[in-house]
C-alpha positions as CSV (number, residue, x, y, z in Angstrom):
1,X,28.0,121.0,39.2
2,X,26.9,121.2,35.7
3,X,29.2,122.5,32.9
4,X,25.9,124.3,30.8
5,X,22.9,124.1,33.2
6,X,23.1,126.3,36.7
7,X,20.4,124.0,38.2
8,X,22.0,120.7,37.5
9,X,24.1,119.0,39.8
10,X,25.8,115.2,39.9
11,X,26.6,112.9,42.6
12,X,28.8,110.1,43.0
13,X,28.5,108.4,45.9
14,X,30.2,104.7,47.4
15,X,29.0,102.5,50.3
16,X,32.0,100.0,49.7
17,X,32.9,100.2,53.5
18,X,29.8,98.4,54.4
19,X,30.0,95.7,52.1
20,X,27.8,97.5,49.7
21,X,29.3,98.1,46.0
22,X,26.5,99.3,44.0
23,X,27.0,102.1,41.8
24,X,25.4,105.3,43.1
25,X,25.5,107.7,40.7
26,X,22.3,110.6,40.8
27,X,21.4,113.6,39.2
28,X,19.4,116.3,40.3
29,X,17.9,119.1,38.0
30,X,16.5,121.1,40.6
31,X,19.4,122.1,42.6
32,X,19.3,119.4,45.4
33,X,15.4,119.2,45.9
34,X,14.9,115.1,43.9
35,X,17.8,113.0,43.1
36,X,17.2,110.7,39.9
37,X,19.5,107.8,39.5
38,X,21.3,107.4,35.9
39,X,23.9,104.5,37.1
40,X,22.0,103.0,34.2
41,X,23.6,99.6,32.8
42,X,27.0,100.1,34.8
43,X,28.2,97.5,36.5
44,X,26.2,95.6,39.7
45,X,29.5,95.1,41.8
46,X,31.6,98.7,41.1
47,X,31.7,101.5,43.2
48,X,31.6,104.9,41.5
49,X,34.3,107.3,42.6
50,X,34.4,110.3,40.3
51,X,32.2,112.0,37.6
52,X,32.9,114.6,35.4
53,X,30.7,115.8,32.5
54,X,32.1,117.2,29.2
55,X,32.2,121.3,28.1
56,X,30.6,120.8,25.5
57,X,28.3,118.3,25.0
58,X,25.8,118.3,28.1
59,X,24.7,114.4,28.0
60,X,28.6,113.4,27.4
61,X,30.0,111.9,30.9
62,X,32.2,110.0,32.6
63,X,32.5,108.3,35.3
64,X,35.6,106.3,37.3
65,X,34.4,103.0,39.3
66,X,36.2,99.9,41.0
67,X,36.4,98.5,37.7
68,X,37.7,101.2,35.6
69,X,36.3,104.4,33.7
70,X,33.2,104.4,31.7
71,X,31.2,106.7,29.4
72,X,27.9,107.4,28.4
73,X,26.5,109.7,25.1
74,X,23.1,109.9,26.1
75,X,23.5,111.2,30.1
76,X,23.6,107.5,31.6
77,X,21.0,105.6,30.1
78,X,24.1,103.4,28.9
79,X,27.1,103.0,29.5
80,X,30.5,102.2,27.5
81,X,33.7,101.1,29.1
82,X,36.5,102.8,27.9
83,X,39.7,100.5,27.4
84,X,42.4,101.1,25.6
85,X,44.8,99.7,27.4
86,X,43.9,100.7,30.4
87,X,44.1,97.8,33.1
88,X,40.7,96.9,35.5
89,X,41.5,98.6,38.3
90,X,39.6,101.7,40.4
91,X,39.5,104.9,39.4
92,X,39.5,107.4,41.6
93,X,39.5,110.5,40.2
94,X,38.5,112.2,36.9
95,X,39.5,115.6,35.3
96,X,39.7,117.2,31.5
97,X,42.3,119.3,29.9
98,X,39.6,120.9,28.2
99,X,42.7,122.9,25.4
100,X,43.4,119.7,24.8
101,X,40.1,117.5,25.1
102,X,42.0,114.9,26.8
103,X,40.3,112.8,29.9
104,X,42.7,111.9,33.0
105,X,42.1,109.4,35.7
106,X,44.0,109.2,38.6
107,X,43.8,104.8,39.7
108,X,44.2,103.9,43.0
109,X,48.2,102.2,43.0
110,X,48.5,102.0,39.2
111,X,49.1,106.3,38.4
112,X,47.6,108.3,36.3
113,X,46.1,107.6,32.8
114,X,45.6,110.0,30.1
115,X,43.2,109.2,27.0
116,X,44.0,111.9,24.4
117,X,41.7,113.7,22.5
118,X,38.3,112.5,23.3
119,X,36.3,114.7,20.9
120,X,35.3,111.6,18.7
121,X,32.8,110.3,21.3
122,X,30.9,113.9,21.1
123,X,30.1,112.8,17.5
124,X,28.7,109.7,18.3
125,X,25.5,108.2,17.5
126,X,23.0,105.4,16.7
127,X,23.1,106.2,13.1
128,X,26.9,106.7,13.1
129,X,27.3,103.4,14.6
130,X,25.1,101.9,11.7
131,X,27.9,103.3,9.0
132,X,29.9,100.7,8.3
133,X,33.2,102.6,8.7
134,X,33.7,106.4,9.8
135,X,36.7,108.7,10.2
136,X,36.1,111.5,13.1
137,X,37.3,114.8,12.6
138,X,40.9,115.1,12.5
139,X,42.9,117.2,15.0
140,X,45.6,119.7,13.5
141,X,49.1,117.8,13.6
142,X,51.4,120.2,15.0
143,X,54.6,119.4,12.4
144,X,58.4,120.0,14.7
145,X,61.0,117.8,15.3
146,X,61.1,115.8,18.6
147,X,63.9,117.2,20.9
148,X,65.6,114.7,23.5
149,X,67.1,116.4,26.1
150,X,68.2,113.4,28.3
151,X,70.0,111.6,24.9
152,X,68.9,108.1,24.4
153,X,66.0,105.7,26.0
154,X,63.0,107.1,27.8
155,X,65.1,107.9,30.9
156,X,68.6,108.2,29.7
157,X,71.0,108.2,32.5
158,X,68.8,109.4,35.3
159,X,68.1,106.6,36.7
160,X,64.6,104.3,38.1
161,X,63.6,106.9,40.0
162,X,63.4,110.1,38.0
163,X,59.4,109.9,36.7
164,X,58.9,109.8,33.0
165,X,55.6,108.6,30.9
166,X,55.3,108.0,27.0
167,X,54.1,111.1,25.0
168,X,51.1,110.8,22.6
169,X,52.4,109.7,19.4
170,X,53.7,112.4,17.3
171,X,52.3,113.9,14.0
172,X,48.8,113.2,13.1
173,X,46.4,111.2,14.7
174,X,43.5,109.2,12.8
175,X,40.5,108.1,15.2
176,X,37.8,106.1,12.7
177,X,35.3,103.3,13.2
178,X,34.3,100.0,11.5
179,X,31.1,98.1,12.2
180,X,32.3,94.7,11.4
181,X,35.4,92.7,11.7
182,X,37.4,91.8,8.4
183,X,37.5,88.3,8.5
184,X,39.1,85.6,6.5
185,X,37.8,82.5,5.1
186,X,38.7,80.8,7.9
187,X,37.1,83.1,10.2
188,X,34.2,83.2,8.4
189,X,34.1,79.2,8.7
190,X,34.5,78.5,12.4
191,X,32.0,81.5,13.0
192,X,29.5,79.4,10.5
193,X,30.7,75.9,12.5
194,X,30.4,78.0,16.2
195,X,26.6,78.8,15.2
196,X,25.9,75.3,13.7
197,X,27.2,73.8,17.0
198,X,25.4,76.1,18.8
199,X,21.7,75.5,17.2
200,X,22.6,72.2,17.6
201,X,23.4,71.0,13.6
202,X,25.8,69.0,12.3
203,X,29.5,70.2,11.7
204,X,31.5,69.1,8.4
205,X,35.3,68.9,8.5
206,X,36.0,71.5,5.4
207,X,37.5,70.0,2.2
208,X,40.9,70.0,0.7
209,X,39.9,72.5,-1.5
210,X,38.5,74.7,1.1
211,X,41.7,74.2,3.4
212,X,44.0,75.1,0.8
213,X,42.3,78.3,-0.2
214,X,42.4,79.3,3.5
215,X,46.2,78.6,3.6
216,X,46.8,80.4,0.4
217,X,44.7,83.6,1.5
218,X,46.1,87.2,2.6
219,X,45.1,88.4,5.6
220,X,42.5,91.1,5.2
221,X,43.8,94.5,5.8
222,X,42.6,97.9,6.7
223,X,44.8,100.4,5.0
224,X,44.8,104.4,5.3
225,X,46.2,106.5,3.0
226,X,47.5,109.5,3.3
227,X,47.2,112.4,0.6
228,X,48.3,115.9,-0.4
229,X,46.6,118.8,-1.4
230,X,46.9,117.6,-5.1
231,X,46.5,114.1,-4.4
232,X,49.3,112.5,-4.4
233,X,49.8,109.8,-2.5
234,X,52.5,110.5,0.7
235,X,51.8,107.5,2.9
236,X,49.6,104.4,3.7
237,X,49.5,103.1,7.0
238,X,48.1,99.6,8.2
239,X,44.9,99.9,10.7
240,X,43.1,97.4,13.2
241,X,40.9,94.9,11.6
242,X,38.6,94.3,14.1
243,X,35.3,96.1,14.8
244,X,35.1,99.6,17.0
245,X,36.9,102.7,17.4
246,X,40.7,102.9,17.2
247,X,43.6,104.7,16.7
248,X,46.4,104.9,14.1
249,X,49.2,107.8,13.9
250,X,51.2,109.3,10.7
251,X,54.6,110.5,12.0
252,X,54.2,113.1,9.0
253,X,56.8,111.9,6.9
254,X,57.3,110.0,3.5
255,X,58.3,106.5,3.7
256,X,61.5,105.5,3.9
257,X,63.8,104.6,0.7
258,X,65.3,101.2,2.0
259,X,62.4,98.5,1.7
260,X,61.8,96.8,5.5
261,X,64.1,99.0,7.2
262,X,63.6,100.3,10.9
263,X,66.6,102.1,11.6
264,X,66.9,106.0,11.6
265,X,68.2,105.6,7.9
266,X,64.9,103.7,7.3
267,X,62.4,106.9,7.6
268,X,61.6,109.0,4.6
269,X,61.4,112.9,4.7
270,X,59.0,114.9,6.5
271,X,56.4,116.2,4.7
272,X,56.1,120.0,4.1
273,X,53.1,121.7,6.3
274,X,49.5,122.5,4.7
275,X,46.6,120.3,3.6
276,X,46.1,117.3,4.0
277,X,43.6,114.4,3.3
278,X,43.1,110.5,5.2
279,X,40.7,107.6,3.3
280,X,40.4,104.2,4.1
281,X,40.4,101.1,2.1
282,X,39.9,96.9,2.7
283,X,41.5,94.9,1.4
284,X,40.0,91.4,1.3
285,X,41.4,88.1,-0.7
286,X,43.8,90.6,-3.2
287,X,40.6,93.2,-3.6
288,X,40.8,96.8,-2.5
289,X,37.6,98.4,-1.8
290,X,37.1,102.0,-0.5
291,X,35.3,102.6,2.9
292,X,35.4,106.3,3.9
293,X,36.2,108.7,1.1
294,X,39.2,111.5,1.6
295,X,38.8,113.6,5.1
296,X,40.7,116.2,4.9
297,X,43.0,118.0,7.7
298,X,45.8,120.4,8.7
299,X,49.5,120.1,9.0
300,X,50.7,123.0,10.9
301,X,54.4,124.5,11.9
302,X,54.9,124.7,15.7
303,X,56.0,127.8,16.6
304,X,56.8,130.3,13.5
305,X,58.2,128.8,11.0
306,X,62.0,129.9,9.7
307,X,61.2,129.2,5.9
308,X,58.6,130.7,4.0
309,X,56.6,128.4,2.0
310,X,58.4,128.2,-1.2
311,X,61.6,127.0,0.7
312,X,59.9,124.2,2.6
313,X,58.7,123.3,-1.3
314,X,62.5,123.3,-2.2
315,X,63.7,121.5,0.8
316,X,61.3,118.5,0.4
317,X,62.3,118.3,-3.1
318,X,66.0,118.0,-1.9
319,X,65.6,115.3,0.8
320,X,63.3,113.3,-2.1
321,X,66.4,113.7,-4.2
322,X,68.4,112.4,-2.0
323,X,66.0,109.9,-0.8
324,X,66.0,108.7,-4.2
325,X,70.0,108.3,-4.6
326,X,70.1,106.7,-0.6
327,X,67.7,103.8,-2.9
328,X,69.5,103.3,-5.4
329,X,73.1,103.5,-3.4
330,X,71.8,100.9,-0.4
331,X,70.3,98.7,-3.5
332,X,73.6,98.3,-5.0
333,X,75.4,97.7,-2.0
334,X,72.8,94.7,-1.2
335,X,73.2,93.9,-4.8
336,X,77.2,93.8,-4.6
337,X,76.4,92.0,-1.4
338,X,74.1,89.3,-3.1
339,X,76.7,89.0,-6.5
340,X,79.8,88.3,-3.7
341,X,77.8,85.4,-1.9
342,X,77.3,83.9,-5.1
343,X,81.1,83.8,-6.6
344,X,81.7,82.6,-3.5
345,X,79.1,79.7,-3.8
346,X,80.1,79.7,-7.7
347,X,84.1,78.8,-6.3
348,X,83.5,76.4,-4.0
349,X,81.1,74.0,-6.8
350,X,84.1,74.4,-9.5
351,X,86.6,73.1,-6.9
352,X,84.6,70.0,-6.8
353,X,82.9,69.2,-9.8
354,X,84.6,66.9,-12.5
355,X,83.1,68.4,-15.3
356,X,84.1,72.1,-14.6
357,X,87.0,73.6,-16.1
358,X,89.8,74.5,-13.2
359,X,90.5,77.6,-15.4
360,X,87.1,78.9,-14.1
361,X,88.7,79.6,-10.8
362,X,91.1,82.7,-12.2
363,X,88.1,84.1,-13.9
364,X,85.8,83.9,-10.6
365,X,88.2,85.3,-8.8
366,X,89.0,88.1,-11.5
367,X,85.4,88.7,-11.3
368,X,85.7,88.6,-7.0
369,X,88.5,91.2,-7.5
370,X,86.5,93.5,-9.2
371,X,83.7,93.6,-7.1
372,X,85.9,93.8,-4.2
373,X,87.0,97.4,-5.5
374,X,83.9,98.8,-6.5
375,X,82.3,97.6,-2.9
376,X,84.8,99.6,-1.7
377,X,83.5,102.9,-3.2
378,X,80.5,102.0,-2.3
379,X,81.3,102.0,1.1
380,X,84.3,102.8,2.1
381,X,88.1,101.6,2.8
382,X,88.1,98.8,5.1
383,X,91.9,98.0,5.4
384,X,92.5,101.0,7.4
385,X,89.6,101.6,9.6
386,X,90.5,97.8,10.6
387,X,93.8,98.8,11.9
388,X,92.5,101.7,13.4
389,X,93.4,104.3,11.0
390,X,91.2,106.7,9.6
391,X,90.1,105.9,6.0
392,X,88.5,107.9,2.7
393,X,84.4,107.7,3.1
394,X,82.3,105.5,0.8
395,X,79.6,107.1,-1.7
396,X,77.1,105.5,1.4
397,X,78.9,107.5,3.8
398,X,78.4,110.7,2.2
399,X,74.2,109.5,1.8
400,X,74.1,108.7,5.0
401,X,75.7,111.5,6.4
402,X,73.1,114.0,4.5
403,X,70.4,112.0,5.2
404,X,71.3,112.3,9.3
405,X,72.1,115.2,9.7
406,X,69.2,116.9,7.3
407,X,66.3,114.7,7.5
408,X,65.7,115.7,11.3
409,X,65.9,119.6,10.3
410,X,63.3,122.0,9.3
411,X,66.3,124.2,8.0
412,X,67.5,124.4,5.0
413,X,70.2,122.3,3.4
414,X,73.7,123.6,4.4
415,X,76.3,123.7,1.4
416,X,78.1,120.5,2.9
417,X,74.7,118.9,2.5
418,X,74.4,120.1,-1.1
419,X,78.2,119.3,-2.1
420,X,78.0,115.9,-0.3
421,X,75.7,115.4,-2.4
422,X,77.2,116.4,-5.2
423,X,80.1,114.0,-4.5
424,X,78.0,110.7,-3.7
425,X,75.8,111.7,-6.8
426,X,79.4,112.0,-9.4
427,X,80.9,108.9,-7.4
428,X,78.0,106.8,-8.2
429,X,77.5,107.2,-11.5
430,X,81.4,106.3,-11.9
431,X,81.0,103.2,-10.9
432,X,77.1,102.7,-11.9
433,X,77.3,101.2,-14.9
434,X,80.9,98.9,-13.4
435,X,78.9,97.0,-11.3
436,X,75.8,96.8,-13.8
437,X,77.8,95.3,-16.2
438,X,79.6,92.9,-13.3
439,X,76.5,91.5,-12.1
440,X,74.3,91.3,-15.4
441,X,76.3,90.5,-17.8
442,X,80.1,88.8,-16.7
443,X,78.9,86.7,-13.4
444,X,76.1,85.3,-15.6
445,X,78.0,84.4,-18.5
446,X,80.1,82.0,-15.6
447,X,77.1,81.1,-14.7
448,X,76.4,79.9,-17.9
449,X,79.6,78.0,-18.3
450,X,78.9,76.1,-14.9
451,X,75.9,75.0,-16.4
452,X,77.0,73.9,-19.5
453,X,79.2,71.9,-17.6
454,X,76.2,70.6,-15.7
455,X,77.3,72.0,-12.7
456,X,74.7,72.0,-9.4
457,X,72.6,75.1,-9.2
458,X,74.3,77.9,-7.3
459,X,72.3,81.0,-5.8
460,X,69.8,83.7,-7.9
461,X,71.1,81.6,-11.6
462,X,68.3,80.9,-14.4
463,X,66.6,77.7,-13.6
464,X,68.6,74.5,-14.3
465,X,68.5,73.1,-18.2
466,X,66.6,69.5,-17.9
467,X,65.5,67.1,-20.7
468,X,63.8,63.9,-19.7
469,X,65.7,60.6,-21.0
């Protein structure tokens, strides 16, 4: 029966069992007395199953088939399949979580599938669909921190048999649309030699100069960016390419402070809750153009919150601190890391080459010494842990520990937090401007002897001295 009309009433029917597998799908306005069929365009081979229509928009429906679930806008003159991942199989059942907006189909062998959130397709329309890129209303993100009750993995230790299925993604979800396809230059040139071959015209093999500007091209790229309520900028995300509706979610937190990094370490703080905008930009050979202006949208605690406003201000501004000394603390380790890898390159080319002085040896190895100790503060003793014996924790061990233990809290930081801290914060600047000095100034000026001795190039020095003779 109809969701807004007392007269209306929809049928699904199926002959499959006699061969027949025409959709039957009708509609009757009159309570029963004249059926009208609206299987429109759907496919010539696939059963209908199920139909539901949605609370709020009258001429929104869907319907499950042998081939999957399909939709119409316009009360079945056409219809859209609906895909997203879903594989072709029948579905034979249909119901909505109408809190939620979400559409479930029940497949026959496969389980159930869930597509969250459907309110998009209530908004859309032939002039939409002319736009050449729209974002749809944006849900309130609900801002928490993910509990996991079983520990680690989807299933933990329960074993194959205990039931589990993925959650929607978690924080904010961004639904928007694009007309066309980004393409690159080479896409653009086999579409051009597709049509050419198609009307039957001749196809050129590009040029050098073509080919190497199609090697030398970035890929086009979608990009959204994320923004606060005084516009700063809190995250850009990478989106589909390609032409038609999709989907791309903000975990509601900044970016992480260690560049390419996808441990736990690797994520940034979570952004406090309130307003909130979403824009989208191309990019397209190195130029950023703007497609859909800011949309704005909620951030919301779950639950009531434990700190008032003010406090959630002061906690972000602590994790960002110490988001900003985890960067500079993992960057010197990876730049200790870098300097040792080249004394030790640097050692093994004065050993072997006539011109270089043996005496360079001590002073590489004074220089390995050094860095040796200061890695060490950096992150940790290593004699003792090695022989299984506790030993004193490294300035990263201190980061590390705040950023664990705090970055997954909506509480406020604890004093061990703060004088953590306070340690890694005194213990770096200690040894600072050591290893600055270390890498910049003494292992370059070896560097500079090697190559006065016309030594061969080691790792990260200035680029060789050469005179043609």
């Amino acid at each position: 029966a109809s969701l807004h009309d007392a007269n209306t009433v929809f049928a699904a029917l199926n002959n499959h069992k006699r061969g027949d597998f025409r959709p039957y799908l009708l509609k009757s306005s009159n309570r029963g007395r004249s059926w009208t069929s609206i299987a429109g365009d759907l496919p010539a081979r696939g059963s209908v199953y199920s139909v539901v229509q949605d609370h709020v928009n009258a001429d929104l429906l869907f319907v499950g088939t042998e081939f999957g679930i399909y939709v119409t806008l316009d009360g079945g003159a056409k219809w859209i399949q609906l895909k997203g991942g879903i594989p072709t199989i029948a579905v034979r059942d249909l119901e909505i979580q109408r809190r939620e907006n979400d559409l479930v189909g029940a497949s026959f062998g496969r389980g159930f599938f869930i597509l969250d959130d459907y309110t998009p397709l209530r908004e859309l329309n032939a002039a939409l669909l002319e736009r050449g890129a729209h974002i749809f209303p944006v849900k309130t993100a609900w801002s928490y921190i993910e509990a996991r009750p079983l520990g680690g993995g989807e299933k933990a230790s329960q074993g194959a048999g205990f039931y589990t299925a993925p959650n929607p993604p978690f924080g904010a979800t961004f639904t928007y649309y694009m007309k066309e396809s980004l393409k690159s230059r080479r896409d653009l040139r086999r579409d051009r030699e597709k049509k050419a071959a198609k009307d039957g015209a001749d196809v050129f093999y590009p040029s050098w100069d073509e080919l190497k500007a199609e090697d030398r091209e970035e890929k086009p790229a979608v990009i959204l960016t994320v923004r606060d309520e005084a516009g700063n900028v809190v995250r850009r995300l990478n989106g589909s390419t390609s032409s038609g509706i999709h989907r791309t979610s903000w975990d509601l937190r900044y970016p992480g402070y260690t560049a390419g990094s996808i441990n736990r370490e690797g994520f940034g703080p979570m952004a406090v809750p309130g307003a909130y905008t979403v824009s989208i930009d191309k990019q397209v050979d190195g130029q950023v153009t703007q497609l859909v202006p800011p949309t704005p949208f909620q951030v919301e605690p779950l639950g009531m919150p434990s700190l008032p406003a003010a406090d959630r201000a002061a906690l972000l501004a602590f994790q960002r601190q110490t988001g900003d000394l985890q960067r500079a603390v993992i960057g010197a380790n990876r730049a200790a890391g870098a300097a040792a890898e080249r004394i030790d390159e640097i050692k093994d080319v004065i050993e072997v080459w006539p011109n270089a002085d043996l005496g360079l040896l001590a002073e590489a190895r004074g220089l390995e010494l050094r860095l040796s100790d200061l890695r060490e503060r950096l992150t940790g003793d290593p004699t003792r842990p090695r022989r299984n014996e506790p030993g004193m924790p490294g300035i990263m061990d201190r980061v590390q520990g705040v950023v664990r233990g705090h970055w997954s809290s909506t509480s406020a930081p604890t004093a061990t937090h703060r004088k953590s801290y306070e340690i890694a914060a005194e213990e770096f600047s200690l040894i600072y401007e050591d290893l600055q000095t270390l890498i910049e100034r003494d292992l370059v000026a070896l560097e500079d002897k090697l190559e006065a001795a016309g030594a061969p190039w080691t790792a990260a020095r200035k680029l060789p001295r050469w005179e043609r003779r």
